[in-house]
DSSP file (Angstrom, degrees, kcal/mol; ACC not computed):
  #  RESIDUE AA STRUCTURE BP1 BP2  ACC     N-H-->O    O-->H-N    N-H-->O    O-->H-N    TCO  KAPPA ALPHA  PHI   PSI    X-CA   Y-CA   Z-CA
    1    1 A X              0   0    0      0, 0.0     2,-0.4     0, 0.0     3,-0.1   0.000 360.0 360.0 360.0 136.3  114.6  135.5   74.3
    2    2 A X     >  -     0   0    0      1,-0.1     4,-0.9     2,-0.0     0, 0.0  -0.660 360.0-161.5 -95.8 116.3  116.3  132.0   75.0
    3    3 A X  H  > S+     0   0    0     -2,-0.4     4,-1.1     2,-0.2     5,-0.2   0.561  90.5  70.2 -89.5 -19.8  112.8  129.4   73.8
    4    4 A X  H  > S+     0   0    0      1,-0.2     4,-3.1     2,-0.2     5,-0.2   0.988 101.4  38.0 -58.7 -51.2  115.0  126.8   76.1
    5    5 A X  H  > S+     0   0    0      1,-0.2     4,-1.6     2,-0.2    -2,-0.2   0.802 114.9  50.0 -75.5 -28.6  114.2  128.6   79.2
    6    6 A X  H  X S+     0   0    0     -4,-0.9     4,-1.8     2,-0.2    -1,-0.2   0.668 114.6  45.8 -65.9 -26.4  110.6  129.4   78.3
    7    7 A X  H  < S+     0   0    0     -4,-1.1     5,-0.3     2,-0.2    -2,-0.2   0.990 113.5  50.2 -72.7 -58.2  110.1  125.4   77.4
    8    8 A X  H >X S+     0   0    0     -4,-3.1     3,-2.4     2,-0.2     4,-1.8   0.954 114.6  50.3 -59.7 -62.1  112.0  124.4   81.0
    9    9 A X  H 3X S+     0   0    0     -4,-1.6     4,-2.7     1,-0.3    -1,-0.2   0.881 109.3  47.6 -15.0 -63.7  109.4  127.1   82.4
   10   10 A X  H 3< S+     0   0    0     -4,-1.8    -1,-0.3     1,-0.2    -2,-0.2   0.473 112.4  44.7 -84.6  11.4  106.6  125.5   80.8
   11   11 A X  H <> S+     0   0    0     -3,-2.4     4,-1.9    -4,-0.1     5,-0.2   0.547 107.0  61.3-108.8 -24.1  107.3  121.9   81.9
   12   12 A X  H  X S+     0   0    0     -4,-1.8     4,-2.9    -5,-0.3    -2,-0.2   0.988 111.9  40.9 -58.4 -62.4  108.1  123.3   85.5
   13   13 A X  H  < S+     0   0    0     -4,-2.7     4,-0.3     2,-0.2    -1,-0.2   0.808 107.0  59.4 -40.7 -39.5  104.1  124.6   85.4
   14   14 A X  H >> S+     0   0    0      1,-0.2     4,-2.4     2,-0.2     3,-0.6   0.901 113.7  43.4 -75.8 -37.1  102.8  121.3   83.7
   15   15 A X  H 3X S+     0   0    0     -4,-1.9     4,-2.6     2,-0.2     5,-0.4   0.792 111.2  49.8 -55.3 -44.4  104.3  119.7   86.9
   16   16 A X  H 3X S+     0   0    0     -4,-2.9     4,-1.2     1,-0.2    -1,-0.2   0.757 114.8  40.8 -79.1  -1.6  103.3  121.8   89.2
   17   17 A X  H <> S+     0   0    0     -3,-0.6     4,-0.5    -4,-0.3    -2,-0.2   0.883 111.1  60.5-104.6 -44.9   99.9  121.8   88.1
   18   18 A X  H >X S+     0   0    0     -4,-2.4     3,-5.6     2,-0.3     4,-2.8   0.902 111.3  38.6 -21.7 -81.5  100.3  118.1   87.6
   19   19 A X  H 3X S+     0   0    0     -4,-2.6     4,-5.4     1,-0.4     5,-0.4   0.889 112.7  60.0 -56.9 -41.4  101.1  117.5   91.7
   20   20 A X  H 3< S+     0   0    0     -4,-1.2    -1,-0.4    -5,-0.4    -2,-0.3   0.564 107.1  37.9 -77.5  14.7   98.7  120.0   92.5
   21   21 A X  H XX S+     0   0    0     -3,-5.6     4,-2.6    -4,-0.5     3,-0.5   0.682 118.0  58.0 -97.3 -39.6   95.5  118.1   90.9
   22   22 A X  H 3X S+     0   0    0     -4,-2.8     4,-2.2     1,-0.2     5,-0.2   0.944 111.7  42.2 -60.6 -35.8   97.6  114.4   92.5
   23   23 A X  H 3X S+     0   0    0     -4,-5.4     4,-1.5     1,-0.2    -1,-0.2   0.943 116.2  47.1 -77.5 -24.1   97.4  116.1   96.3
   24   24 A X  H <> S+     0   0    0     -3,-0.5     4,-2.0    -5,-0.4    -1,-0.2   0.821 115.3  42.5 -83.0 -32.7   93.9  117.4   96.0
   25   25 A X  H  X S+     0   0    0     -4,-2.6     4,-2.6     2,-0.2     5,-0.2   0.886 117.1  47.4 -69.1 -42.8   92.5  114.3   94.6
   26   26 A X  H  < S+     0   0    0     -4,-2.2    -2,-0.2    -5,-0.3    -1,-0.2   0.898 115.4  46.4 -60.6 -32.5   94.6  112.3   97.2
   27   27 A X  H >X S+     0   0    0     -4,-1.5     4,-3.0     2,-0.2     3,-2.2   0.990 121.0  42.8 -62.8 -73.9   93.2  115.0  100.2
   28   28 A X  H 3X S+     0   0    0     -4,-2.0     4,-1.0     1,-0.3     5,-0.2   0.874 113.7  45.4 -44.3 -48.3   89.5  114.5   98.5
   29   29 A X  H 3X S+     0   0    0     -4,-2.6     4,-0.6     2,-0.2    -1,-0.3   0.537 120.1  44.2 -86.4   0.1   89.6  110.6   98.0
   30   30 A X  H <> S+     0   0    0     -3,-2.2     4,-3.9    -5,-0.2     5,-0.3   0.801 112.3  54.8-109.7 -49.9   91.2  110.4  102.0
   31   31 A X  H  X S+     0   0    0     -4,-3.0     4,-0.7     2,-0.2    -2,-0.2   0.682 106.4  51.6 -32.4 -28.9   88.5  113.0  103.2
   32   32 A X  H  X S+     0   0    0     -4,-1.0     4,-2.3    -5,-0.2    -1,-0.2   0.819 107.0  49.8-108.1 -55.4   85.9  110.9  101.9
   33   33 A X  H  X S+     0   0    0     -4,-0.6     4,-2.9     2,-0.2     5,-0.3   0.909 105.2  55.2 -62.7 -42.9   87.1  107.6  103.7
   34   34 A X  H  X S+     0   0    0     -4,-3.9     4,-1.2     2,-0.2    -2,-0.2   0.922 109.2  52.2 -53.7 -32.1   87.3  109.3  107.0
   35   35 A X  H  X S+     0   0    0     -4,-0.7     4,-1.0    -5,-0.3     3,-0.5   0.974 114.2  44.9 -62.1 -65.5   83.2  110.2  106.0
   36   36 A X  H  X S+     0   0    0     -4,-2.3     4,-3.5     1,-0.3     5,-0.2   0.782 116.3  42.8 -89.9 -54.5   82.8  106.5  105.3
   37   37 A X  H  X S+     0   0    0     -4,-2.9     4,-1.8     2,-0.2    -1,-0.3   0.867 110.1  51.8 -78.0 -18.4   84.5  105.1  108.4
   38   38 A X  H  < S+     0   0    0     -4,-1.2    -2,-0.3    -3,-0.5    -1,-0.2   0.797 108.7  53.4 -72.6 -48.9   83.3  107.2  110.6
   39   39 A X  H >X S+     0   0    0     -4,-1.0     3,-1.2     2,-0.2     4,-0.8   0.894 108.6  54.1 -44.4 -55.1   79.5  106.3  109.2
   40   40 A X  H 3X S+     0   0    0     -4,-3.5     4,-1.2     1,-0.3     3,-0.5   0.926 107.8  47.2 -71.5 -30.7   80.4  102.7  109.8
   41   41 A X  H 3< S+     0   0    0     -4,-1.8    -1,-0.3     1,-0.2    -2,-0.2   0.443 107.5  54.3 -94.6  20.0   81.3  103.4  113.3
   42   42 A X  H <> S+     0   0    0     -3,-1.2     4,-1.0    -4,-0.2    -1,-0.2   0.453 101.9  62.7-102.6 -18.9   78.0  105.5  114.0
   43   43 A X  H  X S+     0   0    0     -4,-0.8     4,-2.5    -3,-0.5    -2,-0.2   0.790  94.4  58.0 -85.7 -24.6   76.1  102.5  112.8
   44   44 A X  H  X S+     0   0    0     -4,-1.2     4,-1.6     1,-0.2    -1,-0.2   0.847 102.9  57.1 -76.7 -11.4   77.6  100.3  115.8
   45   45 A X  H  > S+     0   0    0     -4,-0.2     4,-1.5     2,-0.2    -1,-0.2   0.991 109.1  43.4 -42.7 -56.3   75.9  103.0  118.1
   46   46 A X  H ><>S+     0   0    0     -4,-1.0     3,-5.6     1,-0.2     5,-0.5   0.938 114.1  51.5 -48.9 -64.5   72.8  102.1  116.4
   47   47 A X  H ><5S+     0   0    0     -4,-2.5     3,-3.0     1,-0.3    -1,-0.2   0.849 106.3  54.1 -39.8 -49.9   73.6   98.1  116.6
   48   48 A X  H 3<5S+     0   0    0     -4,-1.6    -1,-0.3     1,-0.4    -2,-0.2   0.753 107.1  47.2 -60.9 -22.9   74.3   98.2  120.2
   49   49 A X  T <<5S-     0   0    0     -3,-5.6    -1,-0.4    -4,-1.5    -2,-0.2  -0.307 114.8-118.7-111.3  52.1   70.6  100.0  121.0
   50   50 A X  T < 5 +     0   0    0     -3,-3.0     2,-0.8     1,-0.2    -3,-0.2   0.646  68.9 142.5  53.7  30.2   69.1   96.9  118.5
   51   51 A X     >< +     0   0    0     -5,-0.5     4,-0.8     1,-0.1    -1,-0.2  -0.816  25.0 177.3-120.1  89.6   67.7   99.6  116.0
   52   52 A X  H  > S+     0   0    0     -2,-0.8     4,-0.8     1,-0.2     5,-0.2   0.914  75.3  60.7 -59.8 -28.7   68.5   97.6  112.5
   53   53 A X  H  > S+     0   0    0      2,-0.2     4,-1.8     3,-0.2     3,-0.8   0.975 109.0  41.2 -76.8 -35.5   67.0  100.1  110.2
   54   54 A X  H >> S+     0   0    0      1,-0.3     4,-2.5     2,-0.2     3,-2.4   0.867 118.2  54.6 -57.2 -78.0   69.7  103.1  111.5
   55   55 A X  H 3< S+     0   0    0     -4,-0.8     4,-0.4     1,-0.3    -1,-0.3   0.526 110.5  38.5 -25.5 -12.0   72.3  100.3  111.4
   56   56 A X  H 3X S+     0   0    0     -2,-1.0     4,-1.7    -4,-0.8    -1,-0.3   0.640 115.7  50.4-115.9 -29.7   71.9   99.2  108.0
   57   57 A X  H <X S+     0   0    0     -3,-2.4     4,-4.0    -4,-1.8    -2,-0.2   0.837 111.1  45.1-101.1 -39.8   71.4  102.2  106.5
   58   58 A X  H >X S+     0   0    0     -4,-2.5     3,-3.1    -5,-0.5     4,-0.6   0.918 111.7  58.1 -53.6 -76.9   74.4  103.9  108.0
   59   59 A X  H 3> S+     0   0    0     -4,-0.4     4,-3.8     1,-0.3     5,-0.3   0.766 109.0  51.6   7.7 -92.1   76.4  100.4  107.0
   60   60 A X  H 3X S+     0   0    0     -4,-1.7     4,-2.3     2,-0.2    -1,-0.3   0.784 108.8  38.8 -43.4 -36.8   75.2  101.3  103.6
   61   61 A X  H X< S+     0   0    0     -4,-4.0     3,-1.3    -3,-3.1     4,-0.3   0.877 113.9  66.0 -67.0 -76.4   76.4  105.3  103.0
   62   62 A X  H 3X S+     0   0    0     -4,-0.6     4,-1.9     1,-0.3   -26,-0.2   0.545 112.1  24.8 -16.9 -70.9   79.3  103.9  104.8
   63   63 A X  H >X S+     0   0    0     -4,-3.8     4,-3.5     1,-0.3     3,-1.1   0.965 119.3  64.7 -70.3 -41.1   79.9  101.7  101.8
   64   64 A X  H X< S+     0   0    0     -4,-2.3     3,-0.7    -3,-1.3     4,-0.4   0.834 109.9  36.1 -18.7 -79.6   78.1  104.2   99.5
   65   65 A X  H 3> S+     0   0    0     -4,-0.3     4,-2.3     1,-0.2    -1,-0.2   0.548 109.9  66.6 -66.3 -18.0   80.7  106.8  100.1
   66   66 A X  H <X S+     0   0    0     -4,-1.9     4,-2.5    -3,-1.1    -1,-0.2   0.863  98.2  50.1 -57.0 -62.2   83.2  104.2  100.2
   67   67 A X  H <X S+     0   0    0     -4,-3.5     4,-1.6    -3,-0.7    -2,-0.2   0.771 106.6  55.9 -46.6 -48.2   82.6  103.6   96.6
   68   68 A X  H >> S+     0   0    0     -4,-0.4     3,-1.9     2,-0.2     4,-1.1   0.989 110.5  46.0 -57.2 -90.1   83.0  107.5   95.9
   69   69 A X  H 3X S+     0   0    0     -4,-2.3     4,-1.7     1,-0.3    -2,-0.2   0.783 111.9  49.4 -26.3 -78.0   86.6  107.5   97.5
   70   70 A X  H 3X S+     0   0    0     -4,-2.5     4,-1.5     1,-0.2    -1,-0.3   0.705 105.8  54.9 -40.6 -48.8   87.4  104.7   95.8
   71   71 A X  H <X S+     0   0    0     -3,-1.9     4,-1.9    -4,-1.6    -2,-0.2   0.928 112.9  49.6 -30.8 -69.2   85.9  106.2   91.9
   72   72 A X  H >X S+     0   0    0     -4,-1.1     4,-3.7     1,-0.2     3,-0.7   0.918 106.0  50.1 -48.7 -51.1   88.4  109.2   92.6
   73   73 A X  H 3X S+     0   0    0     -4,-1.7     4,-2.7     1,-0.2    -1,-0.2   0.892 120.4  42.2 -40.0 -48.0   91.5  106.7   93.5
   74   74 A X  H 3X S+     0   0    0     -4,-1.5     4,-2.1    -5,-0.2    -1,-0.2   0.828 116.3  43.0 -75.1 -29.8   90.5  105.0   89.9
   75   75 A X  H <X S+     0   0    0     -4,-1.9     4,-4.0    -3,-0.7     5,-0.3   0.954 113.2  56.1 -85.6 -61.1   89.8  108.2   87.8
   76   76 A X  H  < S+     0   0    0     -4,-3.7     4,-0.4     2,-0.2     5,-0.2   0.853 113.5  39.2 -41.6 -42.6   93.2  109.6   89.6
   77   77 A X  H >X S+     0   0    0     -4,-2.7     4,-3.0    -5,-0.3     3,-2.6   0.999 114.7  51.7 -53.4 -72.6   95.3  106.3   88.1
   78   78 A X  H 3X S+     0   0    0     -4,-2.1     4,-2.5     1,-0.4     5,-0.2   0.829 119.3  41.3 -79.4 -43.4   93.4  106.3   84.6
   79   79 A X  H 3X S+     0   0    0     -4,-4.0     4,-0.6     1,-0.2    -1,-0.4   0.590 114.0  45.6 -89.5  -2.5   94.5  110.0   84.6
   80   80 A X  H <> S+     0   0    0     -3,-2.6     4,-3.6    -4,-0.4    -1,-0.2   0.749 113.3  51.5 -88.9 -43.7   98.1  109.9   86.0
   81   81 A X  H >< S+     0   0    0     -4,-3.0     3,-1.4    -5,-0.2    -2,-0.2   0.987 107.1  55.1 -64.2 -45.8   98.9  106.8   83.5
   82   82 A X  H 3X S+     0   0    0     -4,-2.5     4,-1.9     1,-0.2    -1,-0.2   0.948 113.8  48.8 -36.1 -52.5   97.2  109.4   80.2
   83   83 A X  H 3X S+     0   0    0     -4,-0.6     4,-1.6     2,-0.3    -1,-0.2   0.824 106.7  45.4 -58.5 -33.0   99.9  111.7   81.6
   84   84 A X  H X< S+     0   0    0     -4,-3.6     3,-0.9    -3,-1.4    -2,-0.1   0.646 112.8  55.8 -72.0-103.1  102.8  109.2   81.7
   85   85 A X  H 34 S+     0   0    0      1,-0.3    -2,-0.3    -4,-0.2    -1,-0.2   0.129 118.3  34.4  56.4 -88.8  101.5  108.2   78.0
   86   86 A X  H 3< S+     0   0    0     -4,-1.9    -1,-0.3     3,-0.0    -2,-0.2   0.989  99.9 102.9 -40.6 -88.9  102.0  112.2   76.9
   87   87 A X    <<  -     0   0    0     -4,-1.6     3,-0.3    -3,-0.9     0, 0.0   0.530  51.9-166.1 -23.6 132.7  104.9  112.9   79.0
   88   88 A X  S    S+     0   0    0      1,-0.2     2,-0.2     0, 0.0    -1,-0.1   0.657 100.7  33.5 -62.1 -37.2  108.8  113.2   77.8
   89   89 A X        +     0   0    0     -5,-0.1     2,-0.5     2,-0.0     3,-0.5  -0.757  69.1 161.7-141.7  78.8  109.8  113.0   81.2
   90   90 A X        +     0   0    0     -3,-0.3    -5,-0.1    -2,-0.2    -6,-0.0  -0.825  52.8 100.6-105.8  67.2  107.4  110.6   83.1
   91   91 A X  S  > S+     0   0    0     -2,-0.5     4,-2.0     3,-0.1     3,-0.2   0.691  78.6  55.0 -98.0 -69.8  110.0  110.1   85.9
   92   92 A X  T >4 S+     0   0    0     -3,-0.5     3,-1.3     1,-0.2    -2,-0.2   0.827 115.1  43.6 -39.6 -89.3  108.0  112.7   88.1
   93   93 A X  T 34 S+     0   0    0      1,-0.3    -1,-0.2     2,-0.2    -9,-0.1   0.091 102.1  51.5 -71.3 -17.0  105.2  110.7   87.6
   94   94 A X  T >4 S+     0   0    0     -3,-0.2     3,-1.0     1,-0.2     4,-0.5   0.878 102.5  64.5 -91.2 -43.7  105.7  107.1   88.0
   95   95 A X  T << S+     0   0    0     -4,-2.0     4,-0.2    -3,-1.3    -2,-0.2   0.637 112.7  36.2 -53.3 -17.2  107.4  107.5   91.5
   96   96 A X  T 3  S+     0   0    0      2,-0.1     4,-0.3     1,-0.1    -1,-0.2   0.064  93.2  83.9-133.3  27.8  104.0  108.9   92.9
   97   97 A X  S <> S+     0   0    0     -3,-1.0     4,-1.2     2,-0.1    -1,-0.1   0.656  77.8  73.3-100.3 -31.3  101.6  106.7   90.9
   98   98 A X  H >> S+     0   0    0     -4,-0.5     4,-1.3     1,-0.2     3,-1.0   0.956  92.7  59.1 -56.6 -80.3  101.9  103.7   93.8
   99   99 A X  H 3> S+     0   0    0      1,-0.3     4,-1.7     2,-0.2     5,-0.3   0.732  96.4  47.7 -38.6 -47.1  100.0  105.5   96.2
  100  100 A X  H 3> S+     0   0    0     -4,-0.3     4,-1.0     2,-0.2     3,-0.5   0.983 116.4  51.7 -53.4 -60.4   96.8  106.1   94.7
  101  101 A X  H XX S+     0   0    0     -4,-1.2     4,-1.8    -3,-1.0     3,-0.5   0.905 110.4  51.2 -43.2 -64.9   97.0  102.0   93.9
  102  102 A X  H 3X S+     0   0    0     -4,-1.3     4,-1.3     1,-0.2    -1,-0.3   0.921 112.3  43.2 -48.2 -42.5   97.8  101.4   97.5
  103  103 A X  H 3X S+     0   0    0     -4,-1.7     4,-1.4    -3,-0.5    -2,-0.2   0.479 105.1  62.4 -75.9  -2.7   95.0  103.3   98.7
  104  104 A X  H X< S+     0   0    0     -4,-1.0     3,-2.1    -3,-0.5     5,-0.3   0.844 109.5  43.4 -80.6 -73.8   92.6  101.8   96.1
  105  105 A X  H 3X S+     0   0    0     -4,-1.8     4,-1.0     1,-0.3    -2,-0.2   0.746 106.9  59.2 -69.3 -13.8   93.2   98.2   97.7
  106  106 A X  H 3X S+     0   0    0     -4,-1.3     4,-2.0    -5,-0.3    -1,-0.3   0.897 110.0  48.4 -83.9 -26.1   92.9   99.5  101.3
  107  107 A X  H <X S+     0   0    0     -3,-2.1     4,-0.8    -4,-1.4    -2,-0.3   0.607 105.4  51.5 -93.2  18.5   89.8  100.5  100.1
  108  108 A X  H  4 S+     0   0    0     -4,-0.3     4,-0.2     2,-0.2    -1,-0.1   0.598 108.2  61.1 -41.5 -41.0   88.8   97.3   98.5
  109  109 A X  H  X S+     0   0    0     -4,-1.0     4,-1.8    -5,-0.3     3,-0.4   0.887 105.4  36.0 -67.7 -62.0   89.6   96.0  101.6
  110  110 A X  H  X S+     0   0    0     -4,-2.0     4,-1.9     1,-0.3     5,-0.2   0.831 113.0  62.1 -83.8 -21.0   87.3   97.7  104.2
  111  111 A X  H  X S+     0   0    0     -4,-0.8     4,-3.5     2,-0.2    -1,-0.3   0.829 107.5  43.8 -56.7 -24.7   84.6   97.6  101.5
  112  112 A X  H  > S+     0   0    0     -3,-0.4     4,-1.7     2,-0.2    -2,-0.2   0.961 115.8  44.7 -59.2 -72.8   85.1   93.8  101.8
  113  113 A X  H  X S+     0   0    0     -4,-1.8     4,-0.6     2,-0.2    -2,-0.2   0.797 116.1  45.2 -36.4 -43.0   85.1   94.1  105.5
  114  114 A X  H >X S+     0   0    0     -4,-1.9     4,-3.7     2,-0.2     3,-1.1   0.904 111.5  61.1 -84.2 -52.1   81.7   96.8  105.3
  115  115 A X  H 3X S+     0   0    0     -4,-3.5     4,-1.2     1,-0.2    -1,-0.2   0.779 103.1  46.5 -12.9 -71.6   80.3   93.9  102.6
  116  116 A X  H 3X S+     0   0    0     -4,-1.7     4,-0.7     2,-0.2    -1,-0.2   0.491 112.6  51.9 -50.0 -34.0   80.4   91.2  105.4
  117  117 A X  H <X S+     0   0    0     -3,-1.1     4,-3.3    -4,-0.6     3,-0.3   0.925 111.4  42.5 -65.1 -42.6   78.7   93.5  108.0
  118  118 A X  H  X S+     0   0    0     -4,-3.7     4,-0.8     1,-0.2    -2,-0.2   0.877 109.7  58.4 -83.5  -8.1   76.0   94.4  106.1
  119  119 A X  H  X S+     0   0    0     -4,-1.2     4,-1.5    -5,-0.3     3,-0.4   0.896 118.2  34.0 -19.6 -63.5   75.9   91.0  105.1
  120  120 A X  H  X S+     0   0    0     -4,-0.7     4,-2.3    -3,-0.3     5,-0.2   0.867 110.1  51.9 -67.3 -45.4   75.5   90.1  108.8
  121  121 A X  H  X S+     0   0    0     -4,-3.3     4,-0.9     2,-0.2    -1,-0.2   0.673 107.7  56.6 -90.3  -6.2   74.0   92.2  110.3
  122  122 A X  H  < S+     0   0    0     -4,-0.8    -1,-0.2    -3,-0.4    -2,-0.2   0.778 112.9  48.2 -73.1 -41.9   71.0   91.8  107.3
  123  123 A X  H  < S+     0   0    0     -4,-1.5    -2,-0.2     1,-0.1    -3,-0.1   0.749 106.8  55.1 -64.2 -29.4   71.0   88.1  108.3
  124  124 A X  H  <        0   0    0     -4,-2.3    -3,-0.2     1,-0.2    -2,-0.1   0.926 360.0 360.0 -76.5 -48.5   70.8   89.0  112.0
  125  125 A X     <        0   0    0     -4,-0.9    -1,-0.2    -5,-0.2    -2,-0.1   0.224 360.0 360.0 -33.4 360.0   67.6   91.1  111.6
């Protein structure tokens, strides 16, 4: 039995297994922001009929879940970069490591934005 072709085998697996934990975490952590924005925009129902306590609370899971999505993005980095770190051939791995990192700061971003509502909209009450 050729141990070359069983090794090239087993790096083929580690990869695949690799990409398949990075799309499911990316799927999970994107699911999770659609939960979150979708809660911020069920709290402008609320604002518009002048009911603060739905509105703030929604505002909050909003950012609440926000937070969640965001945890995965960070856990998904910390765990890509252990891999590079290991790796022989961290090629794979480096090209698809920007995305999680873009999507981290877009959610920084509407959590900044979600901050400032319920910020407002506490002061407005």
């Amino acid at each position: 039995m050729d141990t070359h072709k069983v090794m090239d085998t087993h790096k083929v697996m580690d990869s695949h297994k690799i990409m398949t934990y990075y799309q499911s975490s990316l799927r999970t952590c994107g699911q999770y922001i659609l939960v979150s924005l979708g809660l911020i925009g069920y709290s402008r129902f609320y604002r518009a009929k002048k009911n603060d306590l739905y509105n703030i609370a929604f505002i909050i899971l909003s950012l609440l879940i926000l937070l969640v999505a965001s945890l995965i993005c960070i856990f998904l980095i910390k765990d890509l970069n252990v891999l590079i770190d290991k790796s022989e051939s961290n090629i794979e791995i480096n090209k698809w490591i920007i995305i999680p990192k873009i999507i981290l700061a877009c959610n920084i971003t509407i959590g900044g934005f979600g901050m400032y509502t319920l910020i407002r909209e506490i002061n407005n009450s």
